[in-house]
N, C-alpha and C positions, 0 to 999 in steps of 0.2 A: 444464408439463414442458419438456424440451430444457435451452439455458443460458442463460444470463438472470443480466446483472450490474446494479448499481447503485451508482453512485458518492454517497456517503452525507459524504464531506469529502474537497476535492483541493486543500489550501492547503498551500504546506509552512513552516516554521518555527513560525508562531505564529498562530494562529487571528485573522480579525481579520472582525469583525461591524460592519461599518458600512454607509452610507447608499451606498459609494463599490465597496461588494463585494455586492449582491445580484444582480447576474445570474449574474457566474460563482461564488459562494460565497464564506465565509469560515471554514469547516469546515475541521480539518485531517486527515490521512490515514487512512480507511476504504473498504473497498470490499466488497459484499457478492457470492456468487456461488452460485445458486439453479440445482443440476443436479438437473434431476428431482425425488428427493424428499431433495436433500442440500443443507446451508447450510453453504458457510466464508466465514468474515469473512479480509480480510487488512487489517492495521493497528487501532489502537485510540485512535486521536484521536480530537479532538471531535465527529467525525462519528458516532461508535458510541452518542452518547449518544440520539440521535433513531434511530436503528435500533433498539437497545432498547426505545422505546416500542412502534416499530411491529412488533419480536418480538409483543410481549406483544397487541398487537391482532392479529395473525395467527396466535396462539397455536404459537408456534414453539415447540417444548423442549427441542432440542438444536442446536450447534453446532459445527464446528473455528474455533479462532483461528488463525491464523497472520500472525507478524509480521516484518516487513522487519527489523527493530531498534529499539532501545528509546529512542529518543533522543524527548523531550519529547512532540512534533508528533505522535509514532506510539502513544503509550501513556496521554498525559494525557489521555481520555476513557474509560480504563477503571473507574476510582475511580466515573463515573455512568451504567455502565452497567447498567439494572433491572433485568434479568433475574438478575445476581450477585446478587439479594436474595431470589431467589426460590428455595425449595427442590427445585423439582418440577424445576428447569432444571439443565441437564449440558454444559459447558462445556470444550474439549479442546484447549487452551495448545500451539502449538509456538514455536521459535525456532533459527533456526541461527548465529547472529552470535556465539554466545560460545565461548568456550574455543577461540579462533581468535587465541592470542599480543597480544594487546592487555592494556594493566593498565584493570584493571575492578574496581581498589579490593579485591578480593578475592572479589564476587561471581563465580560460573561458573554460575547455572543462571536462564531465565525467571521459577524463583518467587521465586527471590530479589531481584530487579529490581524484580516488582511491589509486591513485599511491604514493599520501601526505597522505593517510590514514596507509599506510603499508610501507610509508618510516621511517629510523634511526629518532628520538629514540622511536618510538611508538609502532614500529612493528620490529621483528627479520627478516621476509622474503618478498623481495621488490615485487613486481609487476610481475617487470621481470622476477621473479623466476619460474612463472605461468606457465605449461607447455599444459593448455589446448589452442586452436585457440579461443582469444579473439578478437572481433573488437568495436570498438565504435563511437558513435554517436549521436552527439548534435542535436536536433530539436528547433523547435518556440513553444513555447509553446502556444496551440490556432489556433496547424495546424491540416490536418489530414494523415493521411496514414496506407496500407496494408503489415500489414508483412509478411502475408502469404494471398496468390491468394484470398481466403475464409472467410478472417479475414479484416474489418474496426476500425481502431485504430483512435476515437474523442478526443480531448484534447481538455484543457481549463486552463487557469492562474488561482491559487488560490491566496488567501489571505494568506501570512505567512510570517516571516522573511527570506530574502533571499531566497524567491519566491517557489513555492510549481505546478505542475503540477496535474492537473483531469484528469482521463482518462476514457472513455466510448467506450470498447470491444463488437464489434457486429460481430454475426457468425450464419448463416442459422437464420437471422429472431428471436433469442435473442440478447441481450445486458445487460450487468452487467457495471454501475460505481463505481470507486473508488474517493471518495473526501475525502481525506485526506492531507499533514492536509491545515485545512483553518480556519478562525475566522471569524462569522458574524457577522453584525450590527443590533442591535436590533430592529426590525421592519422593516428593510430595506431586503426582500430575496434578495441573489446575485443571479443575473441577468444572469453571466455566467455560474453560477452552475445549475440553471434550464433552460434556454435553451439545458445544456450537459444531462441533467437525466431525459427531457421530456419524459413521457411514456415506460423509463426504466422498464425489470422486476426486478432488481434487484439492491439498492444504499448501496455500502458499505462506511458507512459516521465518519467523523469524531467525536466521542460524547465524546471528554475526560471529558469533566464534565458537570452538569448539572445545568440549569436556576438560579437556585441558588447559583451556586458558579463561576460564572461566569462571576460578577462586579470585584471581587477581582483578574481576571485570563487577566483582557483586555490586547490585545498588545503580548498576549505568544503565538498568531497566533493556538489558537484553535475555538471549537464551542462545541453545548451539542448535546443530544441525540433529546432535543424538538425541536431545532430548524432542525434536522434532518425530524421528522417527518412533520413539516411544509411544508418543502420544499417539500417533497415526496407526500404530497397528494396537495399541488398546483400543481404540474407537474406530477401530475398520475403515480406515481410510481407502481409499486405493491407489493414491498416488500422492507423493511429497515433493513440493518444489519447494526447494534452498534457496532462501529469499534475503536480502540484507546484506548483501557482504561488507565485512569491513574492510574500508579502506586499505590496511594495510595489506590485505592477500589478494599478493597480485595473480597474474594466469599462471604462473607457475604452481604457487600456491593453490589454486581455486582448482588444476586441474589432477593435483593430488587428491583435493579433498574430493572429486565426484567419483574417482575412480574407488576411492575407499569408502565411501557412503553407500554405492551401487555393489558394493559387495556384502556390508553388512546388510542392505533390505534392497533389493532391483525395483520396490518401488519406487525409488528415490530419480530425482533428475535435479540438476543444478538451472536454474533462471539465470539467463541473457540477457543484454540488451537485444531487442528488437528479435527474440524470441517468440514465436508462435504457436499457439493450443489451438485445435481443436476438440470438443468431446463429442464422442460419434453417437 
């Protein structure tokens, strides 16, 4: 019972399984969040493929999806996710990023996104083929609502190509955010972002690179890990998880950077694959 997340793939761009990624992962963007007797997934990258299995050994049969946006990293693990095979299983598609003025080729709705993801010539097995009870549904992104009686679901417009949703999960009196992905302006804190992560315990934030490398990355609709930590102790956060890493920083990399984030604020903690929270 209580809440209780798990980071299941925190890589962003493109998944990358090597000898040089297994401490911090090479999973890309999934994150599971177990309130009580309620499961929502947020993202559906490669990390959803191994959550799936472990649906089906914990015999889950229901879930909410909710995704940040559709861009590769966040949905290229849906196509192998088990439980879509399974008939008994009941599956509850949201998304807020579209029909937010961006050309989107002419799709407007989540099914349709998936459906061109795992259509001829990309994918061998269409959509339809999915035998579990799929529904979906498009939101505003920057609206609010309860998927379940006990659960407040806050959103908020990010910063990113062809628009990016934040979401802030509150249940019995916590709340964990996810800001992924979005790109700040330097010196300027987004305004929507800390109004959504005000007094959060917990912001799972975008930090694919850091202050440093991040005149040469403008416009790729990211942010770093500092400017995470800004934001979190303007708006009283209590705790930041380093979310997103880019490909390129491998564990050597990734374990310089936790040791040097956990020095300038010990809020700080770096996200794992197959990482586990609880909030007490």
């Amino acid at each position: 019972m209580g809440y209780k997340l798990k980071f299941w793939g925190v890589r962003g761009s493109i998944a990358c399984p090597s000898p040089n990624h297994v401490v911090y992962g090479g999973n890309t963007s999934c994150i599971e969040f177990v309130l009580g007797d309620h499961v929502i997934v947020i993202d559906a990258g490669t990390g959803i493929r191994n959550l799936g299995h472990d649906f089906i050994r914990r015999k889950v049969d229901e879930c909410k999806l909710l995704l940040t946006h559709t861009h590769w990293d966040h949905i290229n693990g849906f196509p192998f996710f088990a439980p879509n095979f399974r008939p008994e299983f009941k599956l509850h598609i949201m998304a807020g990023h579209l029909n937010v003025g961006y050309d989107t080729g002419g799709i407007r709705s989540i099914q349709q996104v998936l459906a061109s993801q795992m259509a001829n010539p990309m994918f061998p097995v269409p959509l339809a083929a999915l035998k579990a009870e799929i529904s979906y549904e498009d939101f505003e992104a920057g609206t609010s609502f309860s998927p379940y009686k006990d659960v407040l679901v806050r959103t908020t417009k990010l910063n990113h190509p062809n628009g990016a949703t934040g979401y802030r999960i509150e249940h019995k009196g916590k709340s964990v955010c996810v800001i992924t992905d979005t790109e700040h302006v330097p010196g300027v804190p987004d305004q929507n972002v800390l109004k959504l992560i005000e007094g959060a315990d917990l912001v799972i934030y975008d930090s694919t690179y850091t202050d440093d490398e991040f005149p040469s990355k403008v416009g790729w609709g990211h942010s770093t890990w500092q400017e995470g930590i800004r934001l979190c102790r303007a708006a009283k956060v209590k705790r930041l998880a380093i979310f997103h890493h880019d490909p390129d920083h491998d564990d050597q990399f990734m374990e310089s950077l936790e040791d040097t984030s956990r020095q300038v604020w010990d809020g700080t903690l770096v996200a794992r694959d197959n990482m586990e929270l609880t909030l007490a």
